[in-house]
VEXMARPA-942295 format. One record per residue (C-alpha): y, z, x; residue number from 1. Coordinates in Angstrom, 1 decimal. Each point is the difference from the previous one (the first is absolute). Layout:
N
{{Y,Z,X},NUM}
...
This chain:
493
{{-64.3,13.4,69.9},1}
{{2.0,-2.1,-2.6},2}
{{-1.6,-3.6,0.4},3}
{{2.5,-2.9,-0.3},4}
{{-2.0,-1.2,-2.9},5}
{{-3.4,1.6,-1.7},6}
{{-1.3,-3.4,-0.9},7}
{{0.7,-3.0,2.3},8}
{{-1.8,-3.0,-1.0},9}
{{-0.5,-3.1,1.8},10}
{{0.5,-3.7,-1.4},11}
{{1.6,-0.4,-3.7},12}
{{-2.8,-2.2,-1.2},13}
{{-1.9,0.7,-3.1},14}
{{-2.2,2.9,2.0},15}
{{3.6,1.3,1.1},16}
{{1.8,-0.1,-4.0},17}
{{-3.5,1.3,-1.5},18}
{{0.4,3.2,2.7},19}
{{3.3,0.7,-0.8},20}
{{-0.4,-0.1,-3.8},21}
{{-2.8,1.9,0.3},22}
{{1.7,2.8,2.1},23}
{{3.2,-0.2,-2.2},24}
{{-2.3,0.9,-3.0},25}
{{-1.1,3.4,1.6},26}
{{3.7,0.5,0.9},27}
{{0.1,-0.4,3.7},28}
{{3.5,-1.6,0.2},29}
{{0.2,-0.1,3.8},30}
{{-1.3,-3.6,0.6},31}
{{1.3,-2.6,2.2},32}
{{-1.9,-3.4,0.5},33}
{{0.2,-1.5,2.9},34}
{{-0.6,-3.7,0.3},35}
{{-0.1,-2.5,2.9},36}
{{1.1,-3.1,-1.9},37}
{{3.6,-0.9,-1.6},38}
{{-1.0,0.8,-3.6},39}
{{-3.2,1.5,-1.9},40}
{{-2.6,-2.0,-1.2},41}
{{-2.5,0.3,2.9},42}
{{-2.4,-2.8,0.2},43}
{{2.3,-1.8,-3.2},44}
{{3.3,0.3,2.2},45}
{{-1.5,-1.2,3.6},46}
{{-2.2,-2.5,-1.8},47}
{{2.2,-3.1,-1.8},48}
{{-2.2,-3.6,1.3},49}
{{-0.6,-2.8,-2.5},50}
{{-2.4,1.1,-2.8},51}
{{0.1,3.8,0.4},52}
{{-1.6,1.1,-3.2},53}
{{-2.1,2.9,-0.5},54}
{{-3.6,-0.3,-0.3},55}
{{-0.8,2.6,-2.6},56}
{{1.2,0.1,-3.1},57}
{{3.6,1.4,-0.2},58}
{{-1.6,1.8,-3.7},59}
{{-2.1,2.4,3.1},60}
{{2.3,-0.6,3.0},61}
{{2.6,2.5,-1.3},62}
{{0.5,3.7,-0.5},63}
{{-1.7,0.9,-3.1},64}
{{2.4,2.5,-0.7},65}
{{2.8,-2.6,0.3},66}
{{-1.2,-3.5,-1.8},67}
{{2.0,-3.1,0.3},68}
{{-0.5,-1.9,-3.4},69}
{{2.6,-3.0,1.4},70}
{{-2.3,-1.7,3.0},71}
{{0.7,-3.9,-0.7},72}
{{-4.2,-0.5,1.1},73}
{{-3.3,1.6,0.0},74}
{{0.4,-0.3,3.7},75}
{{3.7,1.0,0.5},76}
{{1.5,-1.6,3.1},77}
{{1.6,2.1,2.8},78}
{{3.2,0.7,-0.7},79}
{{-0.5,1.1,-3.3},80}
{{-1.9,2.8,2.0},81}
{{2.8,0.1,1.8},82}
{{2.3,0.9,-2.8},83}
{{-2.4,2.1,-1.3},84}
{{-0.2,2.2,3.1},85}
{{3.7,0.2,-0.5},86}
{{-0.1,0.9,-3.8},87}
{{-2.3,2.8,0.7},88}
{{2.0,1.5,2.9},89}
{{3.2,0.0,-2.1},90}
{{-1.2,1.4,-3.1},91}
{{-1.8,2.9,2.1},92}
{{3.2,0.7,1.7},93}
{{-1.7,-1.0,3.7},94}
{{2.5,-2.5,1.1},95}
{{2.6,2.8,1.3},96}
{{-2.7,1.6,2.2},97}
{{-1.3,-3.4,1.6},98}
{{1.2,-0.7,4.1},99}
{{-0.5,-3.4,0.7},100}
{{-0.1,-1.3,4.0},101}
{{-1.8,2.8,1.0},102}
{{-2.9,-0.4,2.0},103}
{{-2.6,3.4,0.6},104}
{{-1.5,-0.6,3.2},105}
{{-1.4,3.5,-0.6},106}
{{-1.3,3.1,-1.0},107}
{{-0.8,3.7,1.6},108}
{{-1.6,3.5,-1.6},109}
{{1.4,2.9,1.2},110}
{{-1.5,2.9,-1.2},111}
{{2.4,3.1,0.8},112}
{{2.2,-1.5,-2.2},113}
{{-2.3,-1.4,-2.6},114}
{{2.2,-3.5,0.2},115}
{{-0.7,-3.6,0.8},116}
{{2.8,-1.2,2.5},117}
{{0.2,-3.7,-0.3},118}
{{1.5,-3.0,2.3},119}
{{1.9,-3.2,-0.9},120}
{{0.6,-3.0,2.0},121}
{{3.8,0.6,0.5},122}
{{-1.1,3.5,2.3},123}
{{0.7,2.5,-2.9},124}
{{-2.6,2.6,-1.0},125}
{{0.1,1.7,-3.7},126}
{{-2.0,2.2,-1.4},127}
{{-2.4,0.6,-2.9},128}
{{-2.4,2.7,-1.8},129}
{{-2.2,-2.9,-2.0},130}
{{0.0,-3.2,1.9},131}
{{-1.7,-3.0,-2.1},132}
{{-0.8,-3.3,1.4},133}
{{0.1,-2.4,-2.2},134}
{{-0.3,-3.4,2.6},135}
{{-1.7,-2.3,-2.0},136}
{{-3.8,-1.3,0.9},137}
{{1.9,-3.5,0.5},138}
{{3.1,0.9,1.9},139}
{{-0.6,-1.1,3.7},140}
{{-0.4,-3.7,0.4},141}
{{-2.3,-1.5,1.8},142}
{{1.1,-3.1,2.5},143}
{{-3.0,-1.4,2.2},144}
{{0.5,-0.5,3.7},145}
{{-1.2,-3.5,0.2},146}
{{0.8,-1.7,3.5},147}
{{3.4,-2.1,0.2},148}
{{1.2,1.8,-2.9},149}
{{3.4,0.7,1.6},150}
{{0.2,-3.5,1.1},151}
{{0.4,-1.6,-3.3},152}
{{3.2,-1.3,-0.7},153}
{{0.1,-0.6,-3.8},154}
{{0.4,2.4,-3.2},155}
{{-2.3,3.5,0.4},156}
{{-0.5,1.8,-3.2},157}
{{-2.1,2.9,-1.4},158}
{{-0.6,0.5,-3.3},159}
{{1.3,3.1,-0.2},160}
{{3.0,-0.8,1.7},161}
{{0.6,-3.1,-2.2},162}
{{4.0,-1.4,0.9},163}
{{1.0,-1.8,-3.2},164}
{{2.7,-2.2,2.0},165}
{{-3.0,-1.8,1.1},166}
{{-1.5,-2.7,-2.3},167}
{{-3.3,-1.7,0.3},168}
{{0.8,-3.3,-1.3},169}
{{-1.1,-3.1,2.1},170}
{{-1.2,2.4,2.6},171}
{{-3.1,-0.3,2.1},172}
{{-1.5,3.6,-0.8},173}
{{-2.7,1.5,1.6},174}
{{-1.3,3.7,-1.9},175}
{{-2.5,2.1,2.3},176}
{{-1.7,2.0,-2.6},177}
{{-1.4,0.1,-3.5},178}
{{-0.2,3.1,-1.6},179}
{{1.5,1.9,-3.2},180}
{{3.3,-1.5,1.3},181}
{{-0.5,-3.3,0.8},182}
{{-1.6,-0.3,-3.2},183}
{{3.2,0.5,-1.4},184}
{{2.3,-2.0,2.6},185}
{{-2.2,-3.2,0.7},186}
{{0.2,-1.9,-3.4},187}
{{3.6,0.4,0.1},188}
{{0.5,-1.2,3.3},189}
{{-2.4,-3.1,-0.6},190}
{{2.4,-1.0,-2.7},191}
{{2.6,-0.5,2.2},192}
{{-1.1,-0.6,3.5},193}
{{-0.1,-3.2,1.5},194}
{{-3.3,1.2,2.0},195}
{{-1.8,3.2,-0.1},196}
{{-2.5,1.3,1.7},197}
{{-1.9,2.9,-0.8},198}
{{-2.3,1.7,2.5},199}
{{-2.9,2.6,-1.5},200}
{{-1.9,2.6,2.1},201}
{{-1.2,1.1,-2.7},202}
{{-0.7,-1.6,-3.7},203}
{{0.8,2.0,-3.0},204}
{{-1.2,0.7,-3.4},205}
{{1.9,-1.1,-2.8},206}
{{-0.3,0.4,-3.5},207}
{{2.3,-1.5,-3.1},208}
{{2.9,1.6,-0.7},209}
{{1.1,0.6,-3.5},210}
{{3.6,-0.2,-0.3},211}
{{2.3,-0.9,-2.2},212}
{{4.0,0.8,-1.0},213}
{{-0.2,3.2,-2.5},214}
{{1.9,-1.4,-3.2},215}
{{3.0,1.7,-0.5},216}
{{-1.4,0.9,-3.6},217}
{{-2.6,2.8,1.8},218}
{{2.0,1.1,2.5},219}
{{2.3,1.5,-3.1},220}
{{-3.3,1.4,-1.4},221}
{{-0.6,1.7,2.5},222}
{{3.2,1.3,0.9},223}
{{0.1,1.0,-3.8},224}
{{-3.5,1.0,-0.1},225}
{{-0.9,1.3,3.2},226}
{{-3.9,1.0,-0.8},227}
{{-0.3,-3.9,-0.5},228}
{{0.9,-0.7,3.6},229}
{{-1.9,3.4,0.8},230}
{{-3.3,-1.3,-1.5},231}
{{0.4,-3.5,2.1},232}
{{0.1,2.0,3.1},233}
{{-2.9,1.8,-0.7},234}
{{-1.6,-3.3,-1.0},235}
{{0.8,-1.1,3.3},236}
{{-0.4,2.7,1.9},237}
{{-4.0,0.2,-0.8},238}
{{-0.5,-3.4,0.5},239}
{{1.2,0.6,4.4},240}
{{-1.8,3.3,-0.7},241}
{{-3.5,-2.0,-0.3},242}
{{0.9,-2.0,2.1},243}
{{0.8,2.3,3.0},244}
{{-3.1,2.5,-1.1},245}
{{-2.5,-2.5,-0.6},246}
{{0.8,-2.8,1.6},247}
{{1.3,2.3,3.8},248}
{{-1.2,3.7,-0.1},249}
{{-3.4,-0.4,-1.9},250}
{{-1.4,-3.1,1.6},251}
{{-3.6,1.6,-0.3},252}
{{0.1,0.3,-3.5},253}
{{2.0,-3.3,-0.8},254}
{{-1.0,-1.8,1.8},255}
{{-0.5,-3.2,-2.1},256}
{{3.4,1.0,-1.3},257}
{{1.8,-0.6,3.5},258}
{{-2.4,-3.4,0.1},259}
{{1.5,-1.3,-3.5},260}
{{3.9,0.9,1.7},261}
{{-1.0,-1.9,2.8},262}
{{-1.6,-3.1,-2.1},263}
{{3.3,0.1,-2.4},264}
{{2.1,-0.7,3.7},265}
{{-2.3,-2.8,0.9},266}
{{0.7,-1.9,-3.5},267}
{{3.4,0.5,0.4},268}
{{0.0,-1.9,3.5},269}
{{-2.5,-2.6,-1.3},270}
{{2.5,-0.6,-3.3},271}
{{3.1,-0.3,2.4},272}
{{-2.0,-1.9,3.1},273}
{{-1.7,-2.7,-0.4},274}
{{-0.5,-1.0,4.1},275}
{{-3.6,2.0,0.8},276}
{{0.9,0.2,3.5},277}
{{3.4,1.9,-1.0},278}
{{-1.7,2.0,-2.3},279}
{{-2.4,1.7,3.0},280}
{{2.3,0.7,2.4},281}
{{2.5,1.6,-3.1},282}
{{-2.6,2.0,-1.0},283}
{{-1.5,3.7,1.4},284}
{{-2.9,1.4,1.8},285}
{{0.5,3.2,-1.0},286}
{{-0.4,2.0,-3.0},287}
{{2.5,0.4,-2.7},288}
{{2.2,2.9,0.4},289}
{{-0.3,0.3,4.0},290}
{{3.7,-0.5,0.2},291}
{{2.1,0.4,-3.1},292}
{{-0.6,-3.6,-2.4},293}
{{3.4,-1.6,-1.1},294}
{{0.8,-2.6,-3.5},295}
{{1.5,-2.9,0.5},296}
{{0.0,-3.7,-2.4},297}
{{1.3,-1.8,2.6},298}
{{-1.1,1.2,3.5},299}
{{-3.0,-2.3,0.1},300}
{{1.9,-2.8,-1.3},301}
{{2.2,0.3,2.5},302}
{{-2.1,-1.4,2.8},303}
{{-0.8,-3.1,-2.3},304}
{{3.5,-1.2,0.5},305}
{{0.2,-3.2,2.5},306}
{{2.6,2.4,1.9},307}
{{-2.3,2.8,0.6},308}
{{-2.6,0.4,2.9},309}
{{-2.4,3.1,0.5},310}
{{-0.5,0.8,3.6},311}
{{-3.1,2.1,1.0},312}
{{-0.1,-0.4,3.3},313}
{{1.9,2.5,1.3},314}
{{3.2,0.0,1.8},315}
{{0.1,-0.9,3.9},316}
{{3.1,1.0,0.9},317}
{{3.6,-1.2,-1.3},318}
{{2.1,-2.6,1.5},319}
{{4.2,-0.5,-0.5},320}
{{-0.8,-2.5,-2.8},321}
{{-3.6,1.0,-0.9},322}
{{-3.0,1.3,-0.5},323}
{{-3.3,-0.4,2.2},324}
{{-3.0,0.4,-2.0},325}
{{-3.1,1.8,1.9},326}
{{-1.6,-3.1,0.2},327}
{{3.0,-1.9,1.5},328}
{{1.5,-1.7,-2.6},329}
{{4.0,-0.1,0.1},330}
{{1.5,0.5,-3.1},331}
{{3.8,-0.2,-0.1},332}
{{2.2,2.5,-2.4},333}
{{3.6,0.8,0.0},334}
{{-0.5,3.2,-1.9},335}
{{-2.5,2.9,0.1},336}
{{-0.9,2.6,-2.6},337}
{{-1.7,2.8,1.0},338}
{{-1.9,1.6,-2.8},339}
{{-2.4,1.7,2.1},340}
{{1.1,3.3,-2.0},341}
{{-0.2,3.8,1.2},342}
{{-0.9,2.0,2.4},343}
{{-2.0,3.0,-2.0},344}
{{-1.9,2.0,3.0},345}
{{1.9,-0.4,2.8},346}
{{3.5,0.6,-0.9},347}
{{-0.2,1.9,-3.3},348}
{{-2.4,2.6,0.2},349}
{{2.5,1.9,0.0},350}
{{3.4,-2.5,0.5},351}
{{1.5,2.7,2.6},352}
{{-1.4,2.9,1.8},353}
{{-0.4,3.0,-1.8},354}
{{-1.3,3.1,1.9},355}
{{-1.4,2.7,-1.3},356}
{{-1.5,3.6,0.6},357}
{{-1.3,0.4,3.6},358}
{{2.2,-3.2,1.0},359}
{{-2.6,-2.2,-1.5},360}
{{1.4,-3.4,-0.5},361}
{{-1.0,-1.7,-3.4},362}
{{-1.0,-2.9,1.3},363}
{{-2.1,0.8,2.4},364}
{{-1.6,2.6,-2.1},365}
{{-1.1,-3.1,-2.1},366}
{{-1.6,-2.3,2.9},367}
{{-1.7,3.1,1.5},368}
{{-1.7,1.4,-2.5},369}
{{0.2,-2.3,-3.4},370}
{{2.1,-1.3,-2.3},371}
{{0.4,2.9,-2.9},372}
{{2.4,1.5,-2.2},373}
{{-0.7,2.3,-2.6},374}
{{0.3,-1.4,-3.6},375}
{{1.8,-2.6,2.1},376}
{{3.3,2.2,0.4},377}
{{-0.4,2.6,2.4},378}
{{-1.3,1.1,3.2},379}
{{-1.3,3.3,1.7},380}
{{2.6,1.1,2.6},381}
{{2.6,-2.1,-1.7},382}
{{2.0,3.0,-2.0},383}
{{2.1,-1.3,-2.6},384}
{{-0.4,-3.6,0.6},385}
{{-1.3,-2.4,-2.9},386}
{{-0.9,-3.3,1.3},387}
{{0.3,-2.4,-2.9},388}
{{-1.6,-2.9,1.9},389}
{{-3.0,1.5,1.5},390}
{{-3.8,-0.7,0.5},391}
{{-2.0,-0.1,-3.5},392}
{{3.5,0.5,-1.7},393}
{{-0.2,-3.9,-2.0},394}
{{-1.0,0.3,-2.9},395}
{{-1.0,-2.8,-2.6},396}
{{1.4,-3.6,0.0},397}
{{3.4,1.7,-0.7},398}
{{2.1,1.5,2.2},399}
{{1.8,1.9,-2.8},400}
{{-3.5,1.5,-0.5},401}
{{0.2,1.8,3.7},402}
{{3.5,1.0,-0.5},403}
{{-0.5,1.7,-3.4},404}
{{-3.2,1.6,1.4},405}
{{2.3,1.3,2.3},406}
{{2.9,1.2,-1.7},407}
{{-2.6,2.0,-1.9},408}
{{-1.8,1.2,3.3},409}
{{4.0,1.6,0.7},410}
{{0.6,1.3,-3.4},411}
{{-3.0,2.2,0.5},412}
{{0.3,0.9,3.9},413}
{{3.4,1.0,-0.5},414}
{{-0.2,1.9,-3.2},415}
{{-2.4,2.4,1.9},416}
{{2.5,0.2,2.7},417}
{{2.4,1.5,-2.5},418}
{{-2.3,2.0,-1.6},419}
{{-1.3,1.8,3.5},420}
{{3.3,0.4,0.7},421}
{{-0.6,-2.2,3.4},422}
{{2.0,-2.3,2.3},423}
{{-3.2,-1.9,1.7},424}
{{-3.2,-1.4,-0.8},425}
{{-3.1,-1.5,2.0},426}
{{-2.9,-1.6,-1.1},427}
{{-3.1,1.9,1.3},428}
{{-2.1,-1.9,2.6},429}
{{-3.0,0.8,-2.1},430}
{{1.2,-1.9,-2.9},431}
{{1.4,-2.5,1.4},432}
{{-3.6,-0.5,2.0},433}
{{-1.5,-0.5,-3.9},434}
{{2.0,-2.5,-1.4},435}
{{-1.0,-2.2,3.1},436}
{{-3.4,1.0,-0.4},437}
{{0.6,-1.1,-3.2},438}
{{2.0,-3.1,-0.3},439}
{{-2.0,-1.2,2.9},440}
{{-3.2,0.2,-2.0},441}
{{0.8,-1.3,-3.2},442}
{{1.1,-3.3,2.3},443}
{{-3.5,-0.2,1.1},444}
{{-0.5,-2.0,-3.2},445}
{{3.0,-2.1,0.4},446}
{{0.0,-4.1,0.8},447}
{{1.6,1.2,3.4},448}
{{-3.2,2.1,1.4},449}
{{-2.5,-2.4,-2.4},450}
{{1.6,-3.2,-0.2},451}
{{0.4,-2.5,2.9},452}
{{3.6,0.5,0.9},453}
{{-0.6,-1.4,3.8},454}
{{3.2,-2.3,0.6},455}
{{1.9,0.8,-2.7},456}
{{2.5,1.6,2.4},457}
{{1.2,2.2,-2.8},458}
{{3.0,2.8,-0.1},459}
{{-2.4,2.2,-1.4},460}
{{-2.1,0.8,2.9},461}
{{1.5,1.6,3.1},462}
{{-1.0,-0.3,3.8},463}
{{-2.6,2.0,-0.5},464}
{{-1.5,-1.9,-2.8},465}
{{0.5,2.6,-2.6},466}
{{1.5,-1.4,-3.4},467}
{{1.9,2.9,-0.1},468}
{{3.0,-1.2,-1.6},469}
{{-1.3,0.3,-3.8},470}
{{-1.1,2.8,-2.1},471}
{{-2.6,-0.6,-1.8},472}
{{0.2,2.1,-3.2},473}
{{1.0,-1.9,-3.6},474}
{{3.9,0.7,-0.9},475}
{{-1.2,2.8,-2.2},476}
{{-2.2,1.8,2.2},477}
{{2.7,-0.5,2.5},478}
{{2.8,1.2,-2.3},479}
{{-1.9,3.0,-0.7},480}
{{-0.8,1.2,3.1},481}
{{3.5,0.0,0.8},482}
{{0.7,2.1,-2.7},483}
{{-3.1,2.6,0.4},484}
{{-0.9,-0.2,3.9},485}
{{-0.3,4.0,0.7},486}
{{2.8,1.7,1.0},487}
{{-2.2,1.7,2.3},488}
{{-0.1,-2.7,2.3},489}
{{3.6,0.9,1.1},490}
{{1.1,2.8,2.1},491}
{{3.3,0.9,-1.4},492}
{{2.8,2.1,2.2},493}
């Protein structure tokens, strides 16, 4: 049978573009991305709230095969992202095969006929030989349930629904949640709130952040001279490589290392916060690298501002008009702010149903057995799917360090395809059974099996306690496994 398409990817964010270029350079022209939101982007489209900036480097948070030498900062803000997603799409000809507004609710093998058929939200059905889902790890919001919430009567806003008609000048603002995003979002709304009010679950580590606007003087260097911008990316890059391998993955060996990160985020909360009391309830009880660390010069500072109160009480319920703390304490707010981030492990492992071989849904597979995915892209009894956004799939600091490992993991899968002559491929149960065994032993030494990550409530562990979100291999050892894993460990058809 003639599929509708023979690749249909899901979600035109980074994961998405870096598929589709990937595919384009083995000449599979039959690609249509599919994509829930208005425009591409992912995360850099949904996301717009006051202060988005990236927290890596923009030098490493790109395609290395596609450098930007004109980022205005070290730390690029979001919609130069934005316009960089856009570039990229256009110069690789990918704009023409993007559907916007279209919302998969789901996938289904069928084996006779070697094809995926997949559904939408407006009823239709299409189908596909190669399905990739390309979701995004933070693409499902997450929006707690706390008692009176419908009640309140005042402005309700998540972060990553941010409406810019609203403006948080002379408001009374209340923020439930301080991680990587708050981080970002609470300095700028204490500059301009008449009140806010911040309440933490969970304190986070913080470290400096060196940023500064890229002179207009390098930027032509390296658009000139690319190896110059090359060699700062590699700087860079090793720099989040030791910090992610020695400070995360090899806790029993470094130990001292992750104690010395953890020291540098404490002097950076004594130098910005002078109050003692402030200072303990700011600062951790877990071990560095638990849940990802952010960079901020003005986070702390933030909650030295006469305007600014740290709640750690916990929330009671809401009210029209307020906030009741656990403790009973009535706290009144005209606006709320949700940054209380994404839902990883409920809702987007995977994002819609996909069944299989033998009618075995996806996600149930997962929470009956465990979470797994070989190399972190595919799946016994999956045929021709590539989940992009997978257990063990992260890689590095950098995103663009998963996606590229990725690309390279296609290149290879599908240039044996070709040469076999075939239409299908599998990954055997066997192998996919040894890169758990694997990747679940080399975490053994990690700070989330060693350290003390009790109440850290990080993204990286799953209901089952399993940190099973990371892979822990350094970018080239991950990079070359994608480009030597044995061919062997596919059936092919």
């Amino acid at each position: 049978m003639r599929p509708d398409n023979e690749v249909l990817i899901v979600g035109a964010g980074f994961g998405g573009i870096g598929a589709a270029i990937e595919f384009a350079s083995l000449g599979i022209d039959d690609v249509a991305i599919v994509e829930r939101e208005d425009d591409l982007g992912g995360t850099w489209h949904v996301n717009h709230y006051p202060g988005l900036a990236v927290d890596i480097a923009s030098v490493t948070y790109s395609y290395s095969f596609e450098p930007n030498p004109f980022w205005s900062r070290l730390f690029a803000p979001g919609p130069e992202l934005k316009r960089y997603a856009e570039h990229v799409a256009e110069k690789y000809d990918l704009t023409r095969r993007m559907e916007f507004g279209t919302s998969v609710t789901g996938a289904r093998w069928d084996d006779e006929s070697g094809l995926w058929t997949v559904s939408t939200a407006d009823g239709a059905t299409r189908t596909c030989r190669y399905l990739v889902t390309a979701t995004g790890f933070l693409s499902q919001p997450s929006t707690p349930d706390f008692p009176g919430m419908d009640t309140f009567t005042g402005t309700v806003l998540h972060t990553a629904a941010w409406d810019d008609s609203v403006d948080l000048t002379g408001r009374r603002v209340a923020v439930i949640g301080t991680g990587a995003t708050a981080v970002q979002l609470i300095p700028e709304a204490a500059e301009v709130a008449a009140e806010l009010t911040v309440f933490q679950r969970t304190p986070i580590w913080v470290v400096p952040k060196i940023d500064f606007p890229i002179p207009r003087a390098v930027q032509r260097l390296f658009a000139r001279i690319p190896a110059t911008q090359r060699a700062v990316r590699l700087v860079n890059t090793s720099l989040l490589e030791m910090l992610m391998v020695f400070g995360v993955l090899h806790f029993r060996q470094a130990r001292l290392g992750n104690k010395a990160g953890a020291l540098l985020a404490r002097a950076h909360l004594r130098a910005q916060v002078s109050d003692a009391d402030l200072r303990r309830r700011l600062t951790p009880h877990y071990d560095l690298g638990c849940k990802r660390p952010t960079f901020s010069n003005s986070y702390f500072r933030a909650y030295t501002r006469p305007n600014v109160t740290l709640e750690t009480d916990g929330i009671g319920r809401i009210e029209p008009d307020a906030v009741v703390t656990g403790d009973g304490r009535r706290i009144e707010i005209d606006t709320l702010v949700l940054a209380t981030g994404f839902d990883l492990w409920d809702t987007n492992f995977p994002a819609f149903e996909i069944v299989g071989r033998d009618q075995l849904s996806l996600g149930a597979w997962w929470r009956e057995s465990r979470f797994q995915a070989y190399q972190g892209i595919t799946m016994p009894r999956y045929p021709n799917l590539l989940s992009l956004n997978s257990p063990y799939s992260y890689s590095g600091l950098s995103y663009f360090t998963t996606i590229e490992g990725q690309m390279r993991h296609i290149g290879r899968l599908f240039g044996e395809l070709r040469r076999r002559g075939a239409s299908t491929f599998e990954v055997t149960g066997e192998a996919n059974d040894a890169f758990l065994d694997e990747v679940t032993d080399h975490l053994a030494d990690s700070v989330f099996y060693l350290g003390n990550c009790a109440g850290s409530h990080s993204y990286y562990f799953n209901h089952q306690g399993e940190a099973a979100l990371l892979r822990p291999n350094a970018t080239l050892t991950t990079l070359r496994a994608m480009d030597t894993f044995p061919l062997d460990d596919y059936r092919f058809h």
